[in-house]
C-alpha positions in Angstrom: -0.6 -25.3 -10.6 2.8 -26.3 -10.0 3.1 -27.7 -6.1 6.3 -25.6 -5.9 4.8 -22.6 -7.4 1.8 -22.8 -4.8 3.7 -23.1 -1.4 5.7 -19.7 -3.0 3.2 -17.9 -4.0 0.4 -19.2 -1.8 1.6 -20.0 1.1 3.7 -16.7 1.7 7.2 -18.6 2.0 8.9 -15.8 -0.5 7.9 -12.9 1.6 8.4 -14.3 5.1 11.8 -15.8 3.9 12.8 -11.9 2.6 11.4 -10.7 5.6 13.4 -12.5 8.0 16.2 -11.8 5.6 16.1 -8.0 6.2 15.7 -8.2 9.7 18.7 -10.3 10.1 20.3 -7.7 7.9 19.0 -5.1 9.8 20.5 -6.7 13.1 24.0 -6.8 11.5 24.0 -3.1 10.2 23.2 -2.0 13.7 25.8 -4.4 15.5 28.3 -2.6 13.2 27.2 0.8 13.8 27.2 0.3 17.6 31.0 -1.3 17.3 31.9 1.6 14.8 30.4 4.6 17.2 29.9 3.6 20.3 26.8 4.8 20.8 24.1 3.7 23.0 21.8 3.9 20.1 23.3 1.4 18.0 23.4 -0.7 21.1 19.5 -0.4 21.3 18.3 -0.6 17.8 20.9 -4.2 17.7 18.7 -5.4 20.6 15.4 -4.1 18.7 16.3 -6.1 15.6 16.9 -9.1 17.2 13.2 -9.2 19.4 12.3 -8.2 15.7 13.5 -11.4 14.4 12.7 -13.7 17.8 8.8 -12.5 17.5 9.0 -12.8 13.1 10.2 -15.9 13.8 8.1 -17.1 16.5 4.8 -16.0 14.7 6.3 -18.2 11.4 7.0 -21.3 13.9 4.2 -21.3 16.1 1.4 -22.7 14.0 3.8 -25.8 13.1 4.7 -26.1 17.0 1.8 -25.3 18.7 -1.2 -27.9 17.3 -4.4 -28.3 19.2 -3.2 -31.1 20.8 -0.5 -29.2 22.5 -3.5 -26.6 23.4 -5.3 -29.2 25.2 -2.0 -29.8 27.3 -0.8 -26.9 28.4 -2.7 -24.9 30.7 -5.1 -21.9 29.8 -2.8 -19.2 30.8 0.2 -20.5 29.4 -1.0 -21.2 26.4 -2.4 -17.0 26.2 1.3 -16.4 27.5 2.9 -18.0 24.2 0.0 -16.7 21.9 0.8 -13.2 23.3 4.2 -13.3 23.3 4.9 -12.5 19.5 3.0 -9.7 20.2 5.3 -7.6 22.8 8.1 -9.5 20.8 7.7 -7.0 18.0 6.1 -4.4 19.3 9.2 -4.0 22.1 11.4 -4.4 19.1 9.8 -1.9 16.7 10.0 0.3 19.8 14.0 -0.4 20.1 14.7 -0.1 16.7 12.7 3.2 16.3 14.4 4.6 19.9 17.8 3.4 18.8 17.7 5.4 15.8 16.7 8.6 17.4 19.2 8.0 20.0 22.1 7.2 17.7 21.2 10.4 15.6 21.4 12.4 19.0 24.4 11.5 20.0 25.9 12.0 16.7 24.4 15.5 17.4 26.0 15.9 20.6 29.5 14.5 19.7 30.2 17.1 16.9 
């Protein structure tokens, strides 16, 4: 198989490259929408994308970064800290992103 094709289709590059893509995305719409309203919504699910992205990011970063070697060097807690981190990364942002949008469609309730 083509060396190309296999880092693609093997290694997961397409989706995690669209993913991040959309999130960025996703970031900009709601930095728009707050400007455009002023709503606190749109405020929240901008700060929801972006732990979105951070923890995407971090997950796609961290098994290039953080080798066995660096495992053995680092304590045991801090090493459980940056394993878990990615993990209240995006489940903090899911949480914003979901809460901003309920907020924003509230107070687009409340303001006509």
């Amino acid at each position: 198989m083509n060396l190309l094709l296999d880092v693609f289709v093997k290694g997961g590059f397409l989706l995690d490259a669209f993913g991040v893509l959309g999130l960025g995305l996703l970031g900009l719409a709601a930095v728009r929408l707050s400007q455009r309203y002023r709503s606190w919504g749109g405020s929240l699910l901008a700060t929801g994308a972006f732990l979105l992205l951070i923890g995407r990011l971090w997950v796609l970063i961290a098994p290039l970064v953080l080798t066995p070697g660096t495992g053995d060097a680092t304590s045991a807690t801090l090493s459980e800290w940056i394993s878990l981190a990615p993990i209240a990364l995006l489940t903090t942002g899911l949480a914003g992103v979901v809460w901003g949008l309920w907020g924003h469609e509230q107070w687009l309730r409340t303001e006509r």
